[in-house]
N, C-alpha and C positions, 0 to 999 in steps of 0.2 A: 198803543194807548197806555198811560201809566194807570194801575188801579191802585186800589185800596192798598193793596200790600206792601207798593212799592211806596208808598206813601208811610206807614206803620214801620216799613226797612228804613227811610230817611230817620223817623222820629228816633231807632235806637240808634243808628249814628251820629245822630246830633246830640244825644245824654251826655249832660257834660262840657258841652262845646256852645250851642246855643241854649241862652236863656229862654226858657217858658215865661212871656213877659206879660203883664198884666192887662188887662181891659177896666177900665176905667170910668167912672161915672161923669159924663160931662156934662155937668147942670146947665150950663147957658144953650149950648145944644137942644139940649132935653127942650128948655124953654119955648125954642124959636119953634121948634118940630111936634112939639104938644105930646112928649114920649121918652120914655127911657131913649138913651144916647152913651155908648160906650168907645173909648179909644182905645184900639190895639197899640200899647206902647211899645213897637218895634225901635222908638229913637232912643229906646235904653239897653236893646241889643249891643251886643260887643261889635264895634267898630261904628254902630250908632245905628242903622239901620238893620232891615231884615236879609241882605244881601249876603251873612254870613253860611247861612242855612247850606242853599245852593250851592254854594261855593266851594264849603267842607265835603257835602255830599259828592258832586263830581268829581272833587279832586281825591275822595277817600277812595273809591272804586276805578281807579287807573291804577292799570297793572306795574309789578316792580319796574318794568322796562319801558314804559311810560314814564314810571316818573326821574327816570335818570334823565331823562328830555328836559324836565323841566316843564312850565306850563307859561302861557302867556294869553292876556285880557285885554280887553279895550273897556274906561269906563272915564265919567265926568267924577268919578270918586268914591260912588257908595260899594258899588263891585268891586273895585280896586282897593279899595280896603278889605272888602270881606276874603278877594282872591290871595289878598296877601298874606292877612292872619291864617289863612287857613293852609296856602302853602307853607307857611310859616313852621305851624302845629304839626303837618305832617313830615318836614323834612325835604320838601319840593321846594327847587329853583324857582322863583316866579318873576315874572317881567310886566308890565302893566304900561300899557299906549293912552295916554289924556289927551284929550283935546288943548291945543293953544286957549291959557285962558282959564284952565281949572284953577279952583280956589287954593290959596296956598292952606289953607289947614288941613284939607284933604290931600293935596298930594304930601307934604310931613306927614302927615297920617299912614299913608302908604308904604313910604319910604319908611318911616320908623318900623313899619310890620316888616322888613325886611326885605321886598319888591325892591327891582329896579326900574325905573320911568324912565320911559322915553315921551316925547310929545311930536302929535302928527294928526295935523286940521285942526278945524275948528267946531265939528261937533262928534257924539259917538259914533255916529257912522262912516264919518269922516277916518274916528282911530281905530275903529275895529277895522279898515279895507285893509291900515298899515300890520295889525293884529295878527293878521289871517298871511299878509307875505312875511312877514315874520317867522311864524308857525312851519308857510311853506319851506323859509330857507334853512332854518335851523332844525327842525324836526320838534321843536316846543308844541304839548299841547294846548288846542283853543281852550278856552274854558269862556265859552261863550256869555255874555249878560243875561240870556233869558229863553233861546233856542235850542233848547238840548233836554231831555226829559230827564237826565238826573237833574237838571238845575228847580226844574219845576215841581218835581217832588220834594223836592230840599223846600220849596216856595212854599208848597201844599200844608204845608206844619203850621203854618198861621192859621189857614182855614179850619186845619184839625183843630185846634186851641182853642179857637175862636167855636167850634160848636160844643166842644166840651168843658166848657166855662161859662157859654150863655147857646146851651138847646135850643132856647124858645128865641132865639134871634130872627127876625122876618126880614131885616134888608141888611144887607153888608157893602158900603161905599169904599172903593178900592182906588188908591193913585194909580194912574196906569202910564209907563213908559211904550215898552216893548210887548209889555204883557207877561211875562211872568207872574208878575206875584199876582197877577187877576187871575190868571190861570190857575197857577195852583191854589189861589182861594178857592176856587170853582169844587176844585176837586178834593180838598180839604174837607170843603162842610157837607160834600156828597151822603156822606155816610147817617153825619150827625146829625145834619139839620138840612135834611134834602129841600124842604119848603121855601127856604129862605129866597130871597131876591137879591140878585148880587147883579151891581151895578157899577161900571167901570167911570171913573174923572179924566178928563184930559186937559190943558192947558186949549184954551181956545183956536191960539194960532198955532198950536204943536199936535193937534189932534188928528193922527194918523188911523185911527180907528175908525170912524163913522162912516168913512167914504170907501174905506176897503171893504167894509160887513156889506155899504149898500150894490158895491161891485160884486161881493162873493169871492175877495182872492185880495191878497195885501199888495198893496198901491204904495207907493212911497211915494213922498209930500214931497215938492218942489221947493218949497222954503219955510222957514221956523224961526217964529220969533216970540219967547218966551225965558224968563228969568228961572224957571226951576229947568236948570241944565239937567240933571239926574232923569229927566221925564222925555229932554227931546229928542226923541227916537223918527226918522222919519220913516221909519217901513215896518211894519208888527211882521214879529218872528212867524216864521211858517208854521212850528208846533203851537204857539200859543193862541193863533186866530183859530185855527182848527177848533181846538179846547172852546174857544170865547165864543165863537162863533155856535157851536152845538150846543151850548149850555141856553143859548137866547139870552145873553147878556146886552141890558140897555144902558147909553152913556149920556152922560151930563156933562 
């Protein structure tokens, strides 16, 4: 289980690297919901989302001989930017598999942090199978989207923010792909704001989550059809349903 500490170990490796981003007042929100309503602005993180965090985290704690490997990712783009800059930062090779079809500002995005792409399928699960023979043939490590507990601690730094910026927080709505960052919200605002309600989102026809909680064990989705590519995951990570799963998170 990653605790507290391992959580407090990501935040000082990320000093410096990921921005501490603001929470935000959203009045039309506020209005609809009869209540203060604030936005974690993670789209002003470096590389644009919160996938930096994770990213620097697992690839900072690979050993020297690890990182002469190099490292390799599978993402629709927000990972693959953060895998990049952050192999970037440290001086690691990195490779990044996209699905057929990723947006071209994100792979240049990619590709400018230094990443080399390959493309293979049509969604992430589709690039991470090519990700993982990849990793097999060459000895590159995975540096998984969202299944790996350095990445979820890396995650976990939103939720730490997020209670130490607003304590008296009662509900936290989370995009949810794979689960990571629901995850490590979960265990972010443990400390701060144990009360809270943390409630995961999913794209209607991409919602891999509900049907796994109601089995007890993650099921992957036979098919997905959905415009926010970054989200369609059809099978939740084994560490993060665990986490999602014990926390008694409810989804919309």
């Amino acid at each position: 289980m990653i605790d507290a500490g391992a959580v407090t170990a990501a935040q000082a490796r990320l000093a410096g690297v990921a921005f501490r981003t603001p929470a935000v007042p959203a009045r039309w929100l506020s209005d609809i919901v009869g209540g203060p309503v604030y936005l974690k602005c993670e789209n002003l993180q470096r590389t644009g989302s919160f996938k930096i965090r994770g990213a620097y985290n697992r690839i900072s704690l690979l050993s020297p001989e690890e990182r002469t490997r190099g490292v390799v990712a599978a993402s629709a783009g927000n990972h693959a930017q953060g895998v990049a800059l952050a192999a970037q930062l440290l001086g690691v090779k990195s490779t990044v598999f996209m699905p057929e079809g990723a947006t071209l500002p994100k792979i240049q995005a990619t590709v400018a942090y230094g990443a080399t792409v390959e493309f293979s399928g049509h969604t992430v699960d589709e690039a991470l199978t090519a990700a993982r023979a990849h990793s097999d043939r060459t000895g590159a490590v995975l540096i998984h989207p969202f299944d790996h507990p350095d990445i979820v601690a890396g995650q976990a730094t939103v939720g730490r923010e997020i209670a130490e910026q607003h304590p008296e927080v009662r509900t936290v709505v989370v995009c949810t792909g794979g689960g990571g960052l629901l995850a490590g919200v979960c265990l972010g605002l443990a400390d701060g704001a144990p009360a809270a309600r943390v409630v995961g989102v999913q794209s209607r026809d991409a919602a891999s989550y509900p049907p796994s909680l109601a089995a007890g064990r993650p099921i992957p989705l036979t098919s997905m059809n959905t415009m926010a590519d970054g989200i369609a995951v059809a099978r939740p990570g084994d560490l993060p349903f665990g986490i999602i799963a014990d926390a008694g998170v409810s989804f919309r």
